[in-house]
BAGUBA-866275 format. One record per residue (C-alpha): z, x, y. Coordinates in Angstrom, 2 decimals, always signed. Each point is the difference from the previous one (the first is absolute). Layout:
BEGIN
@Z: Z; X: X; Y: Y
...
This chain:
BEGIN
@Z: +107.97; X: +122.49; Y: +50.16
@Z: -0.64; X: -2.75; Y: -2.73
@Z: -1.81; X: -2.88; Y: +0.37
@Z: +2.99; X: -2.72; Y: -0.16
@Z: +1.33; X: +0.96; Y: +3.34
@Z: -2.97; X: +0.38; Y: +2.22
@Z: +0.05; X: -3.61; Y: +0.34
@Z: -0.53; X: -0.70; Y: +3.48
@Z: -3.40; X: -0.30; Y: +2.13
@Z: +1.43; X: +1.27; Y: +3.27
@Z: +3.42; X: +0.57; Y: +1.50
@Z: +1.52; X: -1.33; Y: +3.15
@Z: +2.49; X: +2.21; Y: +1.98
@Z: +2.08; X: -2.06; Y: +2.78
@Z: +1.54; X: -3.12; Y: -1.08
@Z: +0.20; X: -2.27; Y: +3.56
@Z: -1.23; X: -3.10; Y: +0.43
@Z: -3.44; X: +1.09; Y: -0.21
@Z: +0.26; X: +2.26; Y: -2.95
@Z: +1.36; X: -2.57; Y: -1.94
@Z: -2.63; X: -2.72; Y: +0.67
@Z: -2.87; X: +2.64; Y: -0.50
@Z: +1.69; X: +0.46; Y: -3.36
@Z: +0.42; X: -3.51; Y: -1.12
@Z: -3.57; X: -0.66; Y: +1.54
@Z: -1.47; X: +3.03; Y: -2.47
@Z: +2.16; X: -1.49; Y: -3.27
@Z: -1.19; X: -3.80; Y: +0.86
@Z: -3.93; X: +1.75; Y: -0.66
@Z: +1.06; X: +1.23; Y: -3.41
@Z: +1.17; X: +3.98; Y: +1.06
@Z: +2.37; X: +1.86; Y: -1.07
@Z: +2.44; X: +1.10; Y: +3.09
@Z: +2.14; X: +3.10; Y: +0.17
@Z: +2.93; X: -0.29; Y: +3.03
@Z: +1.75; X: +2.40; Y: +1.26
@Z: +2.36; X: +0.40; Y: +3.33
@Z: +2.00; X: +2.86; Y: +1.25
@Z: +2.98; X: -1.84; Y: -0.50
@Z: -0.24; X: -0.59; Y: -3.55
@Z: +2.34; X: -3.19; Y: -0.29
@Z: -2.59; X: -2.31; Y: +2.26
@Z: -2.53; X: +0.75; Y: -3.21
@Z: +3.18; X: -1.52; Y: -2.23
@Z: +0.34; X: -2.54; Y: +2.24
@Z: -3.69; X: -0.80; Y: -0.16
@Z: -0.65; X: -0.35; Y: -3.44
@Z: +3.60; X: -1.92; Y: -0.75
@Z: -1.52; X: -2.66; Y: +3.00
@Z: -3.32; X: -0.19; Y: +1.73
@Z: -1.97; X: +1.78; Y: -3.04
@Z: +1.97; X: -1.59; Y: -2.83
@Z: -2.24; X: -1.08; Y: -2.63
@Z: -2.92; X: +1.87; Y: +1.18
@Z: -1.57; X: +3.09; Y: -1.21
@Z: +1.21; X: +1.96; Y: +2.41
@Z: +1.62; X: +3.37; Y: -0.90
@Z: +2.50; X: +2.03; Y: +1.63
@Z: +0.59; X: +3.51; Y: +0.66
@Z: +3.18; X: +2.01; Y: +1.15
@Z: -1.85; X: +3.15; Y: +0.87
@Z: -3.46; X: +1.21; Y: +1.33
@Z: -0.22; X: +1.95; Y: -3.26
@Z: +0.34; X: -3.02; Y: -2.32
@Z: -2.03; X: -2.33; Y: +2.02
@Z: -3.09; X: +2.71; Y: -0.48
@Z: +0.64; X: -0.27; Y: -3.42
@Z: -0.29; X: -3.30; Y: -0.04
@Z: -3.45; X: -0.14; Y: +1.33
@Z: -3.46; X: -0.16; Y: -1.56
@Z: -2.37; X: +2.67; Y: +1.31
@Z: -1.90; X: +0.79; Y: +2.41
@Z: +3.78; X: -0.85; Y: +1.26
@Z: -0.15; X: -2.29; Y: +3.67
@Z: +3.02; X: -0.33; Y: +1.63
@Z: +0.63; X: -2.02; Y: +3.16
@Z: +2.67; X: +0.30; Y: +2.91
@Z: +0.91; X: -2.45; Y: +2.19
@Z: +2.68; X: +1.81; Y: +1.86
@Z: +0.91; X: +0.49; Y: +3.50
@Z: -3.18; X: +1.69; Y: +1.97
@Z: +0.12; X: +3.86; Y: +1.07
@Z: +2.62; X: +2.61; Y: -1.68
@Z: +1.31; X: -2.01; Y: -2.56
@Z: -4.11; X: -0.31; Y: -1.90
@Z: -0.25; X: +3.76; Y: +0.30
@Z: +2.76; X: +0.43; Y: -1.45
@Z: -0.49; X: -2.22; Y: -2.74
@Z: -3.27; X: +1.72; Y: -0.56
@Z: +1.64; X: +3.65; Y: -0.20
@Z: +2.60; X: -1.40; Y: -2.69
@Z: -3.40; X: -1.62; Y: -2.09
@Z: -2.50; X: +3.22; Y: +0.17
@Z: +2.16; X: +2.22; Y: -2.73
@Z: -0.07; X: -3.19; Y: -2.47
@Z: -3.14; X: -1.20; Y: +0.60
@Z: -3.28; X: +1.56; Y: -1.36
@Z: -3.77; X: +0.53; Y: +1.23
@Z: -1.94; X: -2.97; Y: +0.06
@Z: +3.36; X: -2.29; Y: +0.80
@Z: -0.06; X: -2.85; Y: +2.64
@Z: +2.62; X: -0.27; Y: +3.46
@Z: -0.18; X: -3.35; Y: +1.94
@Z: +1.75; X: -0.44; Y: +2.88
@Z: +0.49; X: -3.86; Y: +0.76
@Z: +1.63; X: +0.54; Y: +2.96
@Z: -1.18; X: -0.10; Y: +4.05
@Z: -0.46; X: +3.59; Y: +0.25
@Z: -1.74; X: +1.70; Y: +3.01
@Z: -3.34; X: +0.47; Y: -1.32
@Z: +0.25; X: +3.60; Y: +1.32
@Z: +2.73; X: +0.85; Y: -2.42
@Z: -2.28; X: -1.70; Y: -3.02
@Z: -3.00; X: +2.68; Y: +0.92
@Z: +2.23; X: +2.74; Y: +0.11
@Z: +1.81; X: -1.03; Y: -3.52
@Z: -3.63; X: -1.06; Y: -1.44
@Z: -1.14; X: +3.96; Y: +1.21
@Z: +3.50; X: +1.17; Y: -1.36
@Z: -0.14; X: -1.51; Y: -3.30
@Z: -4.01; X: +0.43; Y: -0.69
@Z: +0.58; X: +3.67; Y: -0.30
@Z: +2.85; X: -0.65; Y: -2.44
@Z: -2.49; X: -2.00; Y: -2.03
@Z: +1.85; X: -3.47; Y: +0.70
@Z: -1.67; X: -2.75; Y: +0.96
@Z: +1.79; X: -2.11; Y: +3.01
@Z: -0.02; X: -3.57; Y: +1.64
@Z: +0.74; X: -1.08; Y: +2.83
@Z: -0.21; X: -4.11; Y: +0.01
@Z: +0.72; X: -2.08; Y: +2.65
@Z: +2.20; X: -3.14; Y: -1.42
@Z: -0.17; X: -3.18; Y: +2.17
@Z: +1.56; X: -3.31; Y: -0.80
@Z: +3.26; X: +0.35; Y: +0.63
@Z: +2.70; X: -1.16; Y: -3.22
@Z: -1.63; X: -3.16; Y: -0.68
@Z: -3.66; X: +2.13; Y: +0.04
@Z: +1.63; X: +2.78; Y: -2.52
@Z: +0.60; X: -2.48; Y: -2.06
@Z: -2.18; X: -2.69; Y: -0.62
@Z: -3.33; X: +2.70; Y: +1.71
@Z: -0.15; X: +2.02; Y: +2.72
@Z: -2.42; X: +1.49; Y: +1.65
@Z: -0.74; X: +3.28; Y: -1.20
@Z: -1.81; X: +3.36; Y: +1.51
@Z: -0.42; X: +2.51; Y: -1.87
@Z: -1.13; X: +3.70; Y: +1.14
@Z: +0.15; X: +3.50; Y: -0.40
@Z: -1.62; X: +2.33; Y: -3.29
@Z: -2.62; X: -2.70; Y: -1.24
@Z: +0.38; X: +1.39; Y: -3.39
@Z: +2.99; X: -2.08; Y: -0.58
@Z: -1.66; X: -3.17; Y: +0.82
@Z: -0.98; X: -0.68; Y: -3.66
@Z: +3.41; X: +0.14; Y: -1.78
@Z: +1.47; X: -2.25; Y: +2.68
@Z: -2.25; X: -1.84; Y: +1.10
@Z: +0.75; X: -2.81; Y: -3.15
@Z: +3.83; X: +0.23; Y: +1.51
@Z: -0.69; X: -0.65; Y: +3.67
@Z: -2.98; X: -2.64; Y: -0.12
@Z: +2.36; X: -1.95; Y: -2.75
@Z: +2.66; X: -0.33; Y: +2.18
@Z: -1.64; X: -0.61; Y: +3.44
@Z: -0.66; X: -2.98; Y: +1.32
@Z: -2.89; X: -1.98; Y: -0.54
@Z: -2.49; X: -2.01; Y: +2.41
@Z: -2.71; X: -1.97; Y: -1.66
@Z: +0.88; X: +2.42; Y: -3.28
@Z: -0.76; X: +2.88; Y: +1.21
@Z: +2.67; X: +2.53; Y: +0.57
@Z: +1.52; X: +1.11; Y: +3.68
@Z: +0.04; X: +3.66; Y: -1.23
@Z: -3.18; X: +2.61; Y: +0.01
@Z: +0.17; X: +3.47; Y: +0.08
@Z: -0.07; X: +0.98; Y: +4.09
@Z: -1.40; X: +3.54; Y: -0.06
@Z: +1.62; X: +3.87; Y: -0.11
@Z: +3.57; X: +1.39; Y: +1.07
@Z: +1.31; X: -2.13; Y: +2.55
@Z: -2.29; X: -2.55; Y: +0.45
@Z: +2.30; X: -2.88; Y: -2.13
@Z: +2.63; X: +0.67; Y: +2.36
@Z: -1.78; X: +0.35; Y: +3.11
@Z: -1.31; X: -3.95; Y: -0.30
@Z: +3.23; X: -1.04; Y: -0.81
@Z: +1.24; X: +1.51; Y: +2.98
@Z: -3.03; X: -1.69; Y: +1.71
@Z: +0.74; X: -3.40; Y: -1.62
@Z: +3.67; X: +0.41; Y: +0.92
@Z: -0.85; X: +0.64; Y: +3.49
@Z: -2.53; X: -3.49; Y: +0.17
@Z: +3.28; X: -1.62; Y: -1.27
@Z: +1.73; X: +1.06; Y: +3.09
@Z: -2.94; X: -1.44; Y: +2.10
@Z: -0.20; X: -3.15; Y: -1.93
@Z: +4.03; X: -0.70; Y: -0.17
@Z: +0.04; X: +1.06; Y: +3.58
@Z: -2.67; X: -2.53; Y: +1.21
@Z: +1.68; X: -2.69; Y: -1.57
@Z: +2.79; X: +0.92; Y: +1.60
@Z: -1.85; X: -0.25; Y: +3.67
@Z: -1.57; X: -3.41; Y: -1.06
@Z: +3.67; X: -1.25; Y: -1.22
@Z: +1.80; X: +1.13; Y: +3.80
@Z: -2.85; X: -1.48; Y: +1.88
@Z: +0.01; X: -3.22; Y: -1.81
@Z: +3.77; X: -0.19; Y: +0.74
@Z: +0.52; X: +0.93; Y: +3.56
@Z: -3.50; X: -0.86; Y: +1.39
@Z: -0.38; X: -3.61; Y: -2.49
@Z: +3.98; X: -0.33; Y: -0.14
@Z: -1.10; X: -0.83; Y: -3.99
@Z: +3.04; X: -0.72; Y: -2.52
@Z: +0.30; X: +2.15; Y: -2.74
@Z: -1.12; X: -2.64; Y: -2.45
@Z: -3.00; X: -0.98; Y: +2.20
@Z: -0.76; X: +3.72; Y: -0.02
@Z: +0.38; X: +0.51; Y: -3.60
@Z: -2.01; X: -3.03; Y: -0.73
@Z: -2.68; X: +1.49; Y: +2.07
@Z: -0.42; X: +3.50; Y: -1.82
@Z: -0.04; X: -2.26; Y: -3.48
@Z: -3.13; X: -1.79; Y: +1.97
@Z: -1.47; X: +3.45; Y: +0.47
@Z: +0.46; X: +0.98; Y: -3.40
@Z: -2.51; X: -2.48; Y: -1.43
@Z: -2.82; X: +1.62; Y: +2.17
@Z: -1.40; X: +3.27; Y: +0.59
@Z: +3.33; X: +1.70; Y: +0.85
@Z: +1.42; X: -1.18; Y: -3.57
@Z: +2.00; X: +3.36; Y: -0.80
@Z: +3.65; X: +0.72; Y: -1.61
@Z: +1.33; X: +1.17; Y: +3.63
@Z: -1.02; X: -3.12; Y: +1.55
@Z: +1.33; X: -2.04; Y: -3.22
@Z: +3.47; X: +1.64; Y: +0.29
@Z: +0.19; X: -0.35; Y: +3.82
@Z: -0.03; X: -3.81; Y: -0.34
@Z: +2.67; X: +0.28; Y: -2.66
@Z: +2.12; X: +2.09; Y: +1.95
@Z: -0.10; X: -2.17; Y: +3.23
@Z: +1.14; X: -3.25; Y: -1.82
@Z: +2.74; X: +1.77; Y: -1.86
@Z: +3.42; X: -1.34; Y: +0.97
@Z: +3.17; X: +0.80; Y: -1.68
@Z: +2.55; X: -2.00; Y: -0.81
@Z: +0.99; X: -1.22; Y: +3.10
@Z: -2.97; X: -1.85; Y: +0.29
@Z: -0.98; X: +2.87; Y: +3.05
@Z: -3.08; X: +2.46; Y: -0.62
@Z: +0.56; X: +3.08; Y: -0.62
@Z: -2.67; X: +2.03; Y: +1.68
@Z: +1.91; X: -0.46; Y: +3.41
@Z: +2.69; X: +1.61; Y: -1.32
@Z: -1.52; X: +3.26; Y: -1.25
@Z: -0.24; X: +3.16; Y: +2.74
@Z: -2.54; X: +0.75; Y: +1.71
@Z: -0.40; X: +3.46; Y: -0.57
@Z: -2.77; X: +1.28; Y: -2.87
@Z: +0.56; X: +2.55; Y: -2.45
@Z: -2.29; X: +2.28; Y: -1.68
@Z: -0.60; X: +2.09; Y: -2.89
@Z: -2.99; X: +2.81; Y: +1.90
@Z: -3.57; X: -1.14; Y: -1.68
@Z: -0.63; X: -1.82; Y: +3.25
@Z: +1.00; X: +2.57; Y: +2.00
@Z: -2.10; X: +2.63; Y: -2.63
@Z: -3.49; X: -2.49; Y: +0.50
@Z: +0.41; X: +0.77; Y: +3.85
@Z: +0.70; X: +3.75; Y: -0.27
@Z: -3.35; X: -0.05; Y: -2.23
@Z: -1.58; X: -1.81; Y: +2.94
@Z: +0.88; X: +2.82; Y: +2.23
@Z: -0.51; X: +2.76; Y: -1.89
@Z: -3.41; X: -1.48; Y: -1.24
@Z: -1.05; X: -1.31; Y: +3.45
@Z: -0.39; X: -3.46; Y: -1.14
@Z: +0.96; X: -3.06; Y: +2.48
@Z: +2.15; X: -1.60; Y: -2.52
@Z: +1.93; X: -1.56; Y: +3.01
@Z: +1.00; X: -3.54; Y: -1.55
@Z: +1.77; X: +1.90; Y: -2.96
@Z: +1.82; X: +2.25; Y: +2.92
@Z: +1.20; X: -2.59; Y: +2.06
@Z: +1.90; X: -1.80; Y: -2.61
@Z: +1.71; X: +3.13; Y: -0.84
@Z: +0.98; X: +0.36; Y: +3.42
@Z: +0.95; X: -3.64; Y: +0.45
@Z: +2.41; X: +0.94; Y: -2.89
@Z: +1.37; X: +2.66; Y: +1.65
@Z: +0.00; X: -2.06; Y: +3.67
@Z: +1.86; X: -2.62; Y: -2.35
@Z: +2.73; X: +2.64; Y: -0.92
@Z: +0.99; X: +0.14; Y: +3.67
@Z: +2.08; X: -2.83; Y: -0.05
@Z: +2.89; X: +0.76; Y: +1.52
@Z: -2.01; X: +1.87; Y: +2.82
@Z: -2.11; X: -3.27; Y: +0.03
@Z: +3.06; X: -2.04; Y: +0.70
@Z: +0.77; X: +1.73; Y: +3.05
@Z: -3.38; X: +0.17; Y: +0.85
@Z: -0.84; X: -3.96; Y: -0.07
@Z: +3.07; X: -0.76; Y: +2.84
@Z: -2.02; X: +2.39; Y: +2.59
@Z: -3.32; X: -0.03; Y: -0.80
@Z: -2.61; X: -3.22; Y: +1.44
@Z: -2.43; X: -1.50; Y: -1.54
@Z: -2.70; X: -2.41; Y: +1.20
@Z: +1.44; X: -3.14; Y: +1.92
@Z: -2.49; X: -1.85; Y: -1.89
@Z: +1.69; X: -0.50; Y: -3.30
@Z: -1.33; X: -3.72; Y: -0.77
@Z: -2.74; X: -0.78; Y: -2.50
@Z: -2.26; X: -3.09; Y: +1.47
@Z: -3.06; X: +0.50; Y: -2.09
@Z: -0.98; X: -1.93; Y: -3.01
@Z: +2.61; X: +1.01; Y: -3.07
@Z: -2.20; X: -1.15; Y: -3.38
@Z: -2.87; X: +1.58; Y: +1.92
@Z: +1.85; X: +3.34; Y: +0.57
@Z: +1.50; X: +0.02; Y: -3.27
@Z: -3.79; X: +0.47; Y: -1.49
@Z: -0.21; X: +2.82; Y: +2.80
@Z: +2.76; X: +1.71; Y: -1.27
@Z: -1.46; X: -0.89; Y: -4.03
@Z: -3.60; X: +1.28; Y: +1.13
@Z: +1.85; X: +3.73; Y: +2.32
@Z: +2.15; X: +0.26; Y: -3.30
@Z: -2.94; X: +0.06; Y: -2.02
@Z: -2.54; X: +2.27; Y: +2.28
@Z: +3.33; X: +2.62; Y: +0.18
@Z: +0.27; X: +0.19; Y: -3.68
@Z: -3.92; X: +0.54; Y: -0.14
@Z: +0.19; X: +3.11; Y: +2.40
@Z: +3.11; X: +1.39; Y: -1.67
@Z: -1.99; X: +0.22; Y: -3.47
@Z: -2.59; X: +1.00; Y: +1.94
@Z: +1.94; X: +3.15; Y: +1.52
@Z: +1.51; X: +0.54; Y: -3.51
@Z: -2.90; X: +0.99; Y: -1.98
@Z: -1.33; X: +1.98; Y: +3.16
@Z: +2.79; X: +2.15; Y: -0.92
@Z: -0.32; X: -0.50; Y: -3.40
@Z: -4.37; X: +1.56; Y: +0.62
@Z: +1.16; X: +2.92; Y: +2.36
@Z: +2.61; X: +1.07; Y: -2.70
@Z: -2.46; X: -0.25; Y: -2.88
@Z: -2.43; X: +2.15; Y: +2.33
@Z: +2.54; X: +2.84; Y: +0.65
@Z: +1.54; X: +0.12; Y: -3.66
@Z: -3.25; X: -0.85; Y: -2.21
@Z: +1.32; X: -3.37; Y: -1.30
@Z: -2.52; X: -2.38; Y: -1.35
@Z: +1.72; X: -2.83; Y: +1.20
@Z: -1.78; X: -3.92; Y: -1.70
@Z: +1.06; X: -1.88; Y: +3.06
@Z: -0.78; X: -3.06; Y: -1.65
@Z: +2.17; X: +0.98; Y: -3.18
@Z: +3.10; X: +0.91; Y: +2.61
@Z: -0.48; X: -3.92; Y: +1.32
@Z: +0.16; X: -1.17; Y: -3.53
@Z: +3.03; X: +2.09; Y: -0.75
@Z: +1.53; X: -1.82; Y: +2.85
@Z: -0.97; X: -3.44; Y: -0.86
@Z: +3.12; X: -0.58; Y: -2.52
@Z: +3.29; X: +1.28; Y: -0.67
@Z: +0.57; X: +1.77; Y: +3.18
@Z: +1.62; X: -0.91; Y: +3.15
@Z: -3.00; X: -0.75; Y: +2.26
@Z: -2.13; X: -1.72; Y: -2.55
@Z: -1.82; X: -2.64; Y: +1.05
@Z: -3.54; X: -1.56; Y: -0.67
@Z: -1.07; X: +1.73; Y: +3.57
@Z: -0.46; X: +2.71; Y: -2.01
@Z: -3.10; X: -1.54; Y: -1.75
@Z: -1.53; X: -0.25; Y: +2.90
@Z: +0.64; X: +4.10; Y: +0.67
@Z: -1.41; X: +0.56; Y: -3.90
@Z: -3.28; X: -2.37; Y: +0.39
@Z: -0.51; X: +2.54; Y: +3.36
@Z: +0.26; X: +3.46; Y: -1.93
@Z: -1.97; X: -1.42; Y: -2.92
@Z: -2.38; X: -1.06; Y: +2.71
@Z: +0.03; X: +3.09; Y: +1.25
@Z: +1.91; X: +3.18; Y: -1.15
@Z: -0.87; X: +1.89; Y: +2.71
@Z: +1.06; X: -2.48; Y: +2.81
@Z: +1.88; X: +1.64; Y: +2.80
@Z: +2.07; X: -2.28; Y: +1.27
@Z: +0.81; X: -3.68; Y: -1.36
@Z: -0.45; X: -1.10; Y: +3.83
@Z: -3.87; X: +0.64; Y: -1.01
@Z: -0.31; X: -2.48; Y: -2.67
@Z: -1.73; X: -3.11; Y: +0.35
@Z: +3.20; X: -2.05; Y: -1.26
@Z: +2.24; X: +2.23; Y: +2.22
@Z: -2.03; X: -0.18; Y: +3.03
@Z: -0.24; X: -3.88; Y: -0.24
@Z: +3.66; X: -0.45; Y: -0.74
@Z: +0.71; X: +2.26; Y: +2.80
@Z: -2.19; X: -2.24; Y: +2.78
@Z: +1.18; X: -2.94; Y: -1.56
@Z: +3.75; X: +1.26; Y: +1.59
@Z: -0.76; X: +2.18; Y: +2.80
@Z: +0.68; X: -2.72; Y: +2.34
@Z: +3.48; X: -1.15; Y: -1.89
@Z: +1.05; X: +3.60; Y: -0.06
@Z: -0.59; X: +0.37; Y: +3.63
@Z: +2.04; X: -3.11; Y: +0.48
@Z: +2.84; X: +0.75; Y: -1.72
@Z: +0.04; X: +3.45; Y: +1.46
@Z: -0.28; X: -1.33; Y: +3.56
@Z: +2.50; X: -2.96; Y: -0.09
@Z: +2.81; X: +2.26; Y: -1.43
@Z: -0.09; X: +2.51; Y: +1.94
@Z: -0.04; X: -2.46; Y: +2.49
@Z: +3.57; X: -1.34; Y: -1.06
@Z: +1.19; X: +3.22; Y: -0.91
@Z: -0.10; X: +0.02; Y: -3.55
@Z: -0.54; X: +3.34; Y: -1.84
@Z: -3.11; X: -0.32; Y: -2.27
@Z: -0.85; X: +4.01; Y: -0.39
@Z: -1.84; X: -0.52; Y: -3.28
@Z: -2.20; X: -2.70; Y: +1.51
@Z: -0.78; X: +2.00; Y: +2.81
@Z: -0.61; X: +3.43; Y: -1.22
@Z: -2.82; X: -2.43; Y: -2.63
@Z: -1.71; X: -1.30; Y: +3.07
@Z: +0.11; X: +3.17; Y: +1.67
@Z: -1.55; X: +1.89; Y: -2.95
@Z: -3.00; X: -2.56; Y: -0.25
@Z: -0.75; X: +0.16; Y: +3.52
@Z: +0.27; X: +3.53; Y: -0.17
@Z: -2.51; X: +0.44; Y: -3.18
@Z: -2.51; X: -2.20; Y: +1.19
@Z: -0.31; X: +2.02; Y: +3.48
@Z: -3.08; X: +1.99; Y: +0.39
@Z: +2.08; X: +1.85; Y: +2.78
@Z: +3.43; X: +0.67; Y: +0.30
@Z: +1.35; X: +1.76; Y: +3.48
@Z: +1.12; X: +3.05; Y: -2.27
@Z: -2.36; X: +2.31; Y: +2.06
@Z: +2.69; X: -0.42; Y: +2.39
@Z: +2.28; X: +1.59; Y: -1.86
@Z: -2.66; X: +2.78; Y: -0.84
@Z: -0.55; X: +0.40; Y: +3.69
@Z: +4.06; X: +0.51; Y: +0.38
@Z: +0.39; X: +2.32; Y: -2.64
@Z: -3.21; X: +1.94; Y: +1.29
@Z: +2.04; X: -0.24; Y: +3.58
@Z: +3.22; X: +1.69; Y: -0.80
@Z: -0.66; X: +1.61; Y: -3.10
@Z: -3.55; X: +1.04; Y: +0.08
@Z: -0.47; X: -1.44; Y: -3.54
@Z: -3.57; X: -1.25; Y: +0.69
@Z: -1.91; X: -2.60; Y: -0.92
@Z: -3.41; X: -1.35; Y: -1.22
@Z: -2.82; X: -2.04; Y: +1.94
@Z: -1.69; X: -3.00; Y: -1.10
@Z: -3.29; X: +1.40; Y: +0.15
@Z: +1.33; X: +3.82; Y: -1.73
@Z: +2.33; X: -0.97; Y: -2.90
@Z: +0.61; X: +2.88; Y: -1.86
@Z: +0.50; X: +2.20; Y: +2.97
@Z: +3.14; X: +0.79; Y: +1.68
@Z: +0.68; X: +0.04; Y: +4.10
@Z: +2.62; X: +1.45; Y: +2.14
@Z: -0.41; X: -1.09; Y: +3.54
@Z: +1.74; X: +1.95; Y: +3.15
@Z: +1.26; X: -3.59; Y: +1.19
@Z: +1.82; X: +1.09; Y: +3.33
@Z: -1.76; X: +2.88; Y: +0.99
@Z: +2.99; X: +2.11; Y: -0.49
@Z: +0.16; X: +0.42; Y: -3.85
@Z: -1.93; X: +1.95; Y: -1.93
@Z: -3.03; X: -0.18; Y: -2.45
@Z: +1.76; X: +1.17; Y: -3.14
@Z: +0.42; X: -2.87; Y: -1.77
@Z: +3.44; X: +0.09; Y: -3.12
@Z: -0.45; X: +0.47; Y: -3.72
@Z: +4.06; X: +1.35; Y: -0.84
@Z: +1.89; X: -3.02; Y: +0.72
@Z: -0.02; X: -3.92; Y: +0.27
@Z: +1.63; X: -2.35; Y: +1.86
């Protein structure tokens, strides 16, 4: 290979939206960008429009665009999750050479990421699996970026990805996030707190219409009120665009949209994680299944002409008063959600050996991605405070903020469920915190039952540790079960 044509710094397989953005973004900090897509004429039509002028390279084949690169050679996909990277992989192994560099970009399971990080390892690749946040705008003008999988790749991209990210008080929203799947496990995490948070504003938006009877415009000017204080984020920022919007015909548009939620599966991946983890990540679960509950439309149709609610449907309490309820529930929810989130986010790191820097995932998240916000200050002060903390619930800030809106959260809670208002986020956040701050829970019940008809025992207060099966009818017998669970 000579010199002249191993020109570019890193190549970029998968030219969408994304893939071009991440490729402008890399040129605008002064590198050299090899694209490539498996339809070759979308890299024509690149570099005749978006890329014209830039120093942006094509390449019409895998083979020339690794010839085009400088070594140790990184290349990055941002194609479709599942199949379609491993297959991309396969075609790069034969062309590629020991020492080389494989990002993937895209929201991949972080299960598939340790298996292709083990896979590749013993092929003497290195591999990345980076979690992209941001959306087009975020690609390109700075995401947030993290980065994870063989660490010994870290140093020849590290230049790339901290250039490009975006930046909060100069310092970038990309650090490296630990071994195999770790980058893509907190993505998946921060994905999943993006359900939460889009889902409680969605609960704060329905009760302020049917319990408040609020306009859209009085609603919208409310969220840009609540965007000056302490829930100042891009989700509540958009939602006060979106509910003023109006189209032409001087009508809003929001009205007009259906009712029924899409989604992509990182949502529903943060509450299989839960599960399989044993983590109470219930605010994150809820909003998928309000998603899903959403999807039922047609069945909800039907449903609403036979199906009573409360008789009392009429709000008669004070409205600016319970509009700083619903302000103060909103932000105690949100607090419990990131709470739950990097619960998950400790139990992982446990099982798989991650050294997750909490505090360095809630400056990742504090620009360029979709939940950034300066909340997530507040989360790094506590982890720099305190590396080891548990749960954010235990921090001084947390705790205050927390009994500062108990009693709003309770109120909120109680009055729409009162008037028959769905608020599932809301209440799975106030039944979580009442929940964790219980020195007792009636879940020796449930031991008791399980003893009962399955003989699965149980422990005593006074004998943890030791395991009891107790003949509770005087019929059954004293072996107690080991082979089966229910």
């Amino acid at each position: 290979m000579n010199k002249t044509t191993a020109e570019a710094d890193i190549a970029l397989i998968g030219l969408a939206v994304m893939g071009q953005n991440l490729i402008l973004n890399m040129n605008d900090h002064g590198f050299t960008v090899c694209a490539y897509n498996r339809t070759t004429d979308k890299v024509d039509h690149f570099l005749a429009n978006e890329a014209k002028g830039t120093k942006v390279v094509g390449a019409k084949s895998l083979q020339e665009m690794v010839s085009k690169l400088k070594k140790p050679r990184r290349v990055m996909l941002l194609v479709k999750a599942g199949q379609a990277v491993d297959d991309f992989i396969a075609k790069l192994e034969p062309l590629l050479e020991p020492g080389d560099i494989i990002i993937d970009g895209g929201n991949s399971e972080y299960k598939d990421t340790q298996r292709r990080c083990k896979e590749l390892k013993a092929k003497g690749f290195y591999y990345v699996g980076s979690g992209v946040s941001g959306g087009e705008e975020g690609a390109r003008y700075g995401p947030s970026l993290m980065p994870g999988g063989h660490q010994e790749a870290w140093p020849h991209i590290k230049d790339i990805f901290q250039s490009i990210a975006a930046k909060v008080d100069g310092q970038p929203c990309c650090d490296w996030v630990g071994d195999d799947g770790a980058g893509h496990f907190v993505k998946m995490v921060h994905n999943g707190i993006e359900y939460g948070d889009m889902q409680l504003c969605c609960e704060a938006f329905h009760i302020m219409k049917d319990v408040l009877g609020m306009s859209y415009d009085e609603m919208s000017e409310v969220f840009n009120e609540w965007n000056k204080g302490e829930l100042c984020s891009f989700l509540i920022e958009i939602t006060s665009d979106i509910l003023k919007y109006k189209e032409k015909d001087g009508k809003h548009l929001l009205p007009k949209i259906l009712d029924s939620a899409g989604q992509k599966g990182t949502g529903k991946w943060t509450a299989i994680s839960a599960l399989e983890y044993g983590v109470p990540v219930t605010l994150i679960g809820e909003s998928v299944f309000a998603r899903c509950l959403s999807a039922l439309k047609e069945e909800r149709v039907k449903a609403s002409q036979v199906l009573k609610g409360p008789s009392k449907v009429k709000f008669e309490g004070d409205k600016k008063a319970f509009i700083e309820h619903i302000r103060k529930a909103l932000y105690a929810s949100k607090i419990i959600s990131y709470a739950q989130g990097f619960m998950l986010m400790r139990e992982a790191a446990k099982i798989h050996n991650w050294r997750l820097n909490y505090g360095g995932i809630a400056l990742m998240w504090r620009g360029g991605c979709i939940i950034r916000s300066v909340f997530l200050n507040d989360i790094k002060n506590a982890f720099d405070k305190n590396p080891e903390l548990s749960n954010l619930l235990l921090d001084d800030f947390f705790r205050d903020a927390i009994h500062n809106c108990q009693e709003s959260l309770r109120e909120v809670v109680a009055t729409a469920a009162k008037l028959g208002i769905p608020k599932p986020a809301f209440s799975t956040a106030l039944d979580f915190y009442d929940g964790y701050r219980s020195n007792v829970l009636p879940a020796n019940l449930i031991q008791a039952q399980r003893d009962y008809f399955g003989a699965h025992t149980y422990e005593l207060l006074t004998q943890p540790g030791k395991f009891i099966h107790t003949n509770w009818t005087g019929k059954g017998g004293n072996v107690s079960s080991t082979s089966y669970n229910a």
